[in-house]
C-alpha positions as CSV (number, residue, x, y, z in Angstrom):
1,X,142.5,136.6,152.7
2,X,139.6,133.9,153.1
3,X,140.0,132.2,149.7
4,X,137.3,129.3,148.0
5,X,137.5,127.2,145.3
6,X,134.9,129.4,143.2
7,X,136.8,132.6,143.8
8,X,140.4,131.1,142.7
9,X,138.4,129.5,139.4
10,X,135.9,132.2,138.5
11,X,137.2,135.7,139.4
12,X,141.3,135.4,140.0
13,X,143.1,138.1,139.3
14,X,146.4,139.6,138.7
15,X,145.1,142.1,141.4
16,X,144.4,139.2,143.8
17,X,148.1,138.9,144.7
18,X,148.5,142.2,145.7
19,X,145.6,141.8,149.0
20,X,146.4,138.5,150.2
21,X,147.7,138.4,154.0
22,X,151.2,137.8,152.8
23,X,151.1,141.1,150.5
24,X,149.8,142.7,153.3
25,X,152.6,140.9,156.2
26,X,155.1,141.9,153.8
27,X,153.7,145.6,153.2
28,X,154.3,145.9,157.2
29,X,158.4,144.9,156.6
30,X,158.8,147.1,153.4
31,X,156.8,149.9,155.3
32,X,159.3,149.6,158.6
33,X,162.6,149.3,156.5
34,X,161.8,152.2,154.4
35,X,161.2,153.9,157.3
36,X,164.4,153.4,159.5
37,X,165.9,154.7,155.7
38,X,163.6,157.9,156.4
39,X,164.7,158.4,159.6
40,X,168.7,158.7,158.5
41,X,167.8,160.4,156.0
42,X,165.9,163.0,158.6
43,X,168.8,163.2,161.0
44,X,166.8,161.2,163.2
45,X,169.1,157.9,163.2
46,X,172.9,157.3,161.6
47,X,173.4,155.4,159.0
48,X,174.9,152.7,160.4
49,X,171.7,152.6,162.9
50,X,169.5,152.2,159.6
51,X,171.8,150.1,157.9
52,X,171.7,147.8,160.8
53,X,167.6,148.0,161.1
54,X,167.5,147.1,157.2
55,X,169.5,143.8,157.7
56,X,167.6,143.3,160.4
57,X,164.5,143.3,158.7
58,X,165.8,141.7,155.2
59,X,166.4,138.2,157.8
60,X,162.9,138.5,159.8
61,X,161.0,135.8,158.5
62,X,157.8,135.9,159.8
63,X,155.3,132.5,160.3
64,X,151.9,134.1,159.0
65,X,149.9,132.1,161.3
66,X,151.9,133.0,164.8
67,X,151.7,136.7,163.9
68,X,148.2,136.1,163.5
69,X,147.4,134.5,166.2
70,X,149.2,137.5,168.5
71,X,147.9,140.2,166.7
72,X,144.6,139.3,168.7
73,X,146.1,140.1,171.8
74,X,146.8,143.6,171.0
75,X,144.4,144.4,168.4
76,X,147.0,144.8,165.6
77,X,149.7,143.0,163.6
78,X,152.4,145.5,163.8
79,X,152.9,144.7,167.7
80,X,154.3,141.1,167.3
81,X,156.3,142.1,164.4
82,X,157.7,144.9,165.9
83,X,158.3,143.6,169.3
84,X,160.2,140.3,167.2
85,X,162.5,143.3,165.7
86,X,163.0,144.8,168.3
87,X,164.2,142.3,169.9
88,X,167.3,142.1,167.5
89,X,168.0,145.8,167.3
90,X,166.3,148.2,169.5
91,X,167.6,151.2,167.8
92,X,167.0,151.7,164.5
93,X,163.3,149.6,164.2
94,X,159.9,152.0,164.5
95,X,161.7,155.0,165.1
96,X,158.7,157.3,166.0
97,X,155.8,155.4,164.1
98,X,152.3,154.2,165.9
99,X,151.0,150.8,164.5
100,X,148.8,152.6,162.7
101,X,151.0,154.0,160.5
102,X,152.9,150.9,159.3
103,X,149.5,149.1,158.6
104,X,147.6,152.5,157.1
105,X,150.9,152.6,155.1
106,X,151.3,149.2,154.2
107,X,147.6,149.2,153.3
108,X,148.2,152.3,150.7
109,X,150.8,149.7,149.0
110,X,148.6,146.7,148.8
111,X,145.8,148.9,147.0
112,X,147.8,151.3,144.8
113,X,149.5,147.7,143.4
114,X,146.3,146.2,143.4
115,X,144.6,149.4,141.9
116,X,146.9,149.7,138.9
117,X,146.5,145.6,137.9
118,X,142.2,146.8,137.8
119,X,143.1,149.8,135.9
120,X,145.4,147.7,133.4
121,X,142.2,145.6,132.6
122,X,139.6,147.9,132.9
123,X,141.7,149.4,129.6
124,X,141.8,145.8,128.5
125,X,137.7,146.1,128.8
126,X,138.0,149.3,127.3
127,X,140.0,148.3,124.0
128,X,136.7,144.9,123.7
129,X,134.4,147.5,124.1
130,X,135.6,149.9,121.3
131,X,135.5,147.6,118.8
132,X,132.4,146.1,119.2
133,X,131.1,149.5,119.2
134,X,133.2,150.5,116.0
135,X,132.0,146.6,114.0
136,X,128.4,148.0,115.1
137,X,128.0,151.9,114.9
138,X,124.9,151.2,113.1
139,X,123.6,148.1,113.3
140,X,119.8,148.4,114.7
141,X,118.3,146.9,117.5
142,X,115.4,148.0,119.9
143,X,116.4,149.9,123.1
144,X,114.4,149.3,126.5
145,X,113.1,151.0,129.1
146,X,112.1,150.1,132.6
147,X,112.4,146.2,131.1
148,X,110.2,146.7,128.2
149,X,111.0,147.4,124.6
150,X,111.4,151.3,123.5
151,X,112.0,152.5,120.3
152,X,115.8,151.5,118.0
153,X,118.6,152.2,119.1
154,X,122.0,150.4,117.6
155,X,124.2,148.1,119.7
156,X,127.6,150.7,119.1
157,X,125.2,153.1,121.0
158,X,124.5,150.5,123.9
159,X,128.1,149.2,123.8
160,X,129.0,152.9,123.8
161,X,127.2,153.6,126.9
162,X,129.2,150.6,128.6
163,X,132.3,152.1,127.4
164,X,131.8,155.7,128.9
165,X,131.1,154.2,131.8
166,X,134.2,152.0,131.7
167,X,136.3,155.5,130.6
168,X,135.0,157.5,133.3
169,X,135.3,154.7,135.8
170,X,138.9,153.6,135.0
171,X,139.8,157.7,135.0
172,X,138.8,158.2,138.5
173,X,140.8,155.3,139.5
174,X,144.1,156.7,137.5
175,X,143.3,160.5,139.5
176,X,143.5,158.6,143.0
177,X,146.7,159.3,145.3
178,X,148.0,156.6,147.7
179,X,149.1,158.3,150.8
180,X,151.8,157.7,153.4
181,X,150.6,157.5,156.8
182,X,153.4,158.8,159.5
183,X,151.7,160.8,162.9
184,X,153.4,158.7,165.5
185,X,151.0,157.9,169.0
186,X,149.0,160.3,168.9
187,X,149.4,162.2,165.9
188,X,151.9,164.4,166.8
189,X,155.3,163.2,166.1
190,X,156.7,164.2,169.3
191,X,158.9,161.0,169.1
192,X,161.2,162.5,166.6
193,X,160.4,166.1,166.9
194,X,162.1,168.2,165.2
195,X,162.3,165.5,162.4
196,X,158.8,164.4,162.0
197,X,157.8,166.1,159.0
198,X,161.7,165.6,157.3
199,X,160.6,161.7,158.3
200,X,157.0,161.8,156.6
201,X,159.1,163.3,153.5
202,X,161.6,160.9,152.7
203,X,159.1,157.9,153.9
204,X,156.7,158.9,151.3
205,X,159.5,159.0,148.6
206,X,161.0,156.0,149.5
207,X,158.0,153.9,149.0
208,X,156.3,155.8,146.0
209,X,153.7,157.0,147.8
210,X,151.9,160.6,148.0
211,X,152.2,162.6,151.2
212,X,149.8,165.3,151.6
213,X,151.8,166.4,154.8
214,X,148.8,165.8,157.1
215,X,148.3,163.4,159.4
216,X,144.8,161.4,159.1
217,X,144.9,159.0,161.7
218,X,141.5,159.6,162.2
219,X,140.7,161.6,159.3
220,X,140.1,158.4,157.3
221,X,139.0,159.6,153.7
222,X,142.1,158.5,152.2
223,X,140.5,155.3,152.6
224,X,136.9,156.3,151.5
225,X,137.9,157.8,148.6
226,X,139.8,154.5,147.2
227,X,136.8,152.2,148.0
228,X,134.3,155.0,146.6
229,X,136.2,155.0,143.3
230,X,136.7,150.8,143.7
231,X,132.8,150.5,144.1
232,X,131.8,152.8,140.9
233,X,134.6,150.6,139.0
234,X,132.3,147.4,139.8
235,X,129.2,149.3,139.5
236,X,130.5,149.6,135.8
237,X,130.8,146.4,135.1
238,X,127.8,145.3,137.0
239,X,126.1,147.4,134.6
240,X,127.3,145.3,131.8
241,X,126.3,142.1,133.5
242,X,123.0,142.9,133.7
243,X,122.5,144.1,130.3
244,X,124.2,141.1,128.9
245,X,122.5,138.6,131.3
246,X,119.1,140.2,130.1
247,X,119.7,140.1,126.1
248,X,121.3,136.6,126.0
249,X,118.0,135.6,128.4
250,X,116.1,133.1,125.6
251,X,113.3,134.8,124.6
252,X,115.6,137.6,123.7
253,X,118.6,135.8,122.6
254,X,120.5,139.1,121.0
255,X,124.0,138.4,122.8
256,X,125.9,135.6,123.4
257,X,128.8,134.9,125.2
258,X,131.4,133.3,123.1
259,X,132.0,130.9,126.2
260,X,128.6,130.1,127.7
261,X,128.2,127.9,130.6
262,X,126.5,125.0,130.6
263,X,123.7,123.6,133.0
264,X,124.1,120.6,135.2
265,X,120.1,120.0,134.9
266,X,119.5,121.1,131.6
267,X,121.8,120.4,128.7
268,X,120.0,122.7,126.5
269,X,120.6,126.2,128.4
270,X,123.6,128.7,127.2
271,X,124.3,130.5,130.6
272,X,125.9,133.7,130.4
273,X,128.3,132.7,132.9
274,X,130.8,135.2,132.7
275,X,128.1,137.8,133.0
276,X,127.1,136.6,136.0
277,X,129.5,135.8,137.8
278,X,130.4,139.3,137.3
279,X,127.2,140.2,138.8
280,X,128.0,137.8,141.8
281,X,131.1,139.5,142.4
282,X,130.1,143.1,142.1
283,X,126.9,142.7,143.9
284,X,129.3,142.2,147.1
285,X,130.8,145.7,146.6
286,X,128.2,148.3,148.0
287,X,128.0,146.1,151.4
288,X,131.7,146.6,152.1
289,X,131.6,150.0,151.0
290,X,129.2,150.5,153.5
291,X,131.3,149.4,156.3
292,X,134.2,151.6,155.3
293,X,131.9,154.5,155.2
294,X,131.0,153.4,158.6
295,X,134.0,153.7,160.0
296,X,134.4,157.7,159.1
297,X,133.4,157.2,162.6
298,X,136.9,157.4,164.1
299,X,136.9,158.3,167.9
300,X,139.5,160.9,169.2
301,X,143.1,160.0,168.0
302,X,142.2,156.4,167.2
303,X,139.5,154.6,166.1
304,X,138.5,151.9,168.7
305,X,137.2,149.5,166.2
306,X,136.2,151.7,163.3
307,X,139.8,151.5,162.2
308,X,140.5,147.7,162.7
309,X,137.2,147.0,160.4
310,X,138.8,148.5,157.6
311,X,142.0,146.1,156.9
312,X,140.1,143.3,155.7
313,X,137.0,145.5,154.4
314,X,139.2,147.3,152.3
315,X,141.0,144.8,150.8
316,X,137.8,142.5,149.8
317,X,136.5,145.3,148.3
318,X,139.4,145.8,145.5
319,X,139.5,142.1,145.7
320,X,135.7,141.8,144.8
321,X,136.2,144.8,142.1
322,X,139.1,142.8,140.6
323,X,137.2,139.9,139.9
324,X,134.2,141.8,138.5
325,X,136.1,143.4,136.1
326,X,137.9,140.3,135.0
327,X,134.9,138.6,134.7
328,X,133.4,141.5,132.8
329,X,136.3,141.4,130.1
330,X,135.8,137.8,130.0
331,X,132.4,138.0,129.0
332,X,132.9,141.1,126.7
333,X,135.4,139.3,124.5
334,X,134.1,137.6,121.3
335,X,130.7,138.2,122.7
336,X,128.3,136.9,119.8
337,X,126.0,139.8,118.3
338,X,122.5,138.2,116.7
339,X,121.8,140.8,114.3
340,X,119.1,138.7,112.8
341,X,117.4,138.0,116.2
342,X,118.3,141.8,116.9
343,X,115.9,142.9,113.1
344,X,113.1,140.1,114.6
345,X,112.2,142.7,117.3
346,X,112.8,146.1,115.4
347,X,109.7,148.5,115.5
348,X,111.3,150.6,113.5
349,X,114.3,152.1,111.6
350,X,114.8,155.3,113.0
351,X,117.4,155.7,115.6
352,X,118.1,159.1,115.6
353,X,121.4,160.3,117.1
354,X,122.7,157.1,118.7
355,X,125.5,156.0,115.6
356,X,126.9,159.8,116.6
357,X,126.8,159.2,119.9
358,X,128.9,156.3,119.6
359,X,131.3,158.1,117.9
360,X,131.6,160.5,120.6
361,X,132.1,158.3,123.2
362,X,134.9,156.9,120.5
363,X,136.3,160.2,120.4
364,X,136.9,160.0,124.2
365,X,138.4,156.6,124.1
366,X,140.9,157.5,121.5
367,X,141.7,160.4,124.0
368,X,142.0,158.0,126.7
């Protein structure tokens, strides 16, 4: 992946290491041993054919750039990689797989390892998030609507209403299956018939991965539905963001991040920089989504371009998400409360329901 200086600094994350082009170059290998395992496990090559297509792989070490550099002449990185293999041992590399399903495969990797880093700190965020809710159940501030101030509320309520979201965000990531892709050319399997299905098994349980016994070569919602629940992850946090970035703004000056950035113009300013970079990263999300929905659009057996947008698209997205998230949690934590600047702007000291509403949304965290 395309890396910058303000990407490593302000958004890395443990995530980051599972979507880089190496992660991805090495998904292809671990994809293509596991499956020469499948296949002898199948019936569909000996053991010693397997055996010899393992080694083979273990001491294939590929130059990142070269493979590269061929994969634009056919379109996809398994070819060189394969045809390098093969090249060693004929036999027991590929047996019955399309490109398609090494990289679909090796994709599913990447983003269930990738996946399960965001989760990990989305509960991070979570566990912030709960105790600033619990330390202010019922301390009073004014709520606002369509930018302008409503009637009191109290920050555990607010905070609460980040939580939920965080909860129900974080949930839908933990409910997503990773699926092994294994159709052969054209989605039949006719290379290893009888074995196809036996081979689709034991390549799923090999790697750790779901197999719904379909093939979805072109049937790509496997890959909507983990940048759909991706995207509502950094929506979440973007959410945040915004509401932080708007009460630390100065003539509100209710929040404040515990490690603001400065200003290279103005010494004075406290930027909520965590905040926003969050924003910055999130704010990338629902363009990249769009692509991927885009390319539901997968003609015949194969996409002819739909399918190629979706390795990099993919993989920025969870990328993008990751850093949101981290930069969410960074801002979250020891986050400064201003309860005296918060009773300045009180109207009021009714606020209903809302210290019972935080507790329910406590209730489900503690159910988490």
């Amino acid at each position: 992946m395309t890396r910058s200086l303000y990407s490593d600094l302000a958004g890395e994350s443990a995530a980051h290491r599972h979507l880089s082009d190496e992660a991805f170059l090495t998904g292809l290998l671990t994809v293509e041993s596991a499956l020469s395992v499948a296949a002898a496990r199948a019936g569909a090559l000996s053991d010693a054919e397997a055996a010899t297509a393992v080694e083979t792989i273990r001491n294939y070490h590929p130059d990142l750039e070269e493979i590269s550099r061929q994969s634009a002449e056919g379109a996809n990185p398994t070819i060189p990689v394969v045809k390098a293999l093969k090249a060693i041992d004929p036999t027991g590399i590929h047996p019955g797989a399309t490109s398609q399903d090494i990289i679909d495969t090796s994709l599913m990797l990447c983003l269930r390892d990738a996946t399960g880093e965001i989760i990990a700190e989305l509960g991070e965020l979570a566990d912030l998030l709960a105790e600033l809710t619990r330390t202010h159940r019922d301390t009073p501030m004014m709520a606002h609507t369509l930018g302008q101030q409503a009637v009191p509320t109290t920050v555990g309520c607010i905070t609460a209403g980040w939580l939920q979201a965080v909860l129900r965000s974080r949930a839908a990531l933990q409910e997503l299956r990773f699926e092994v892709s294994y159709g052969g050319a054209a989605g039949t399997m006719t290379a290893t018939h009888p074995h196809g299905f036996a081979i689709q098994d034991a390549l799923a349980a090999e790697l750790g991965l779901h197999n719904s016994g379909l093939v979805w070569h072109s049937d790509r919602i496997p890959v909507t539905t983990i940048a759909a629940a991706l995207a509502t992850a950094a929506g979440a946090v973007r959410k945040i963001a915004g509401d932080v970035i708007f009460l630390s703004a100065s003539e509100i000056s209710e929040l404040r991040e515990a490690q603001p950035g400065g200003s290279s113009a103005m010494p004075h300013k406290a930027n909520p920089a965590a905040a926003i970079a969050c924003d910055g990263y999130a704010r990338r999300v629902p363009g990249l989504l769009a692509t991927l929905f885009d390319a539901l659009d997968c003609r015949l057996q194969r996409g002819t371009g739909s399918w190629h947008a979706e390795w990099q698209t993919i993989r920025e997205l969870a990328a993008a998400t990751a850093s949101a998230v981290g930069r969410c949690r960074r801002s979250i934590d020891g986050i400064v409360v201003d309860t005296d600047r918060m009773e300045q702007h009180l109207t009021g000291t009714d606020v209903g329901h809302a210290p019972e509403i935080a507790d329910r949304v406590l209730e489900l965290y503690e159910g988490k």
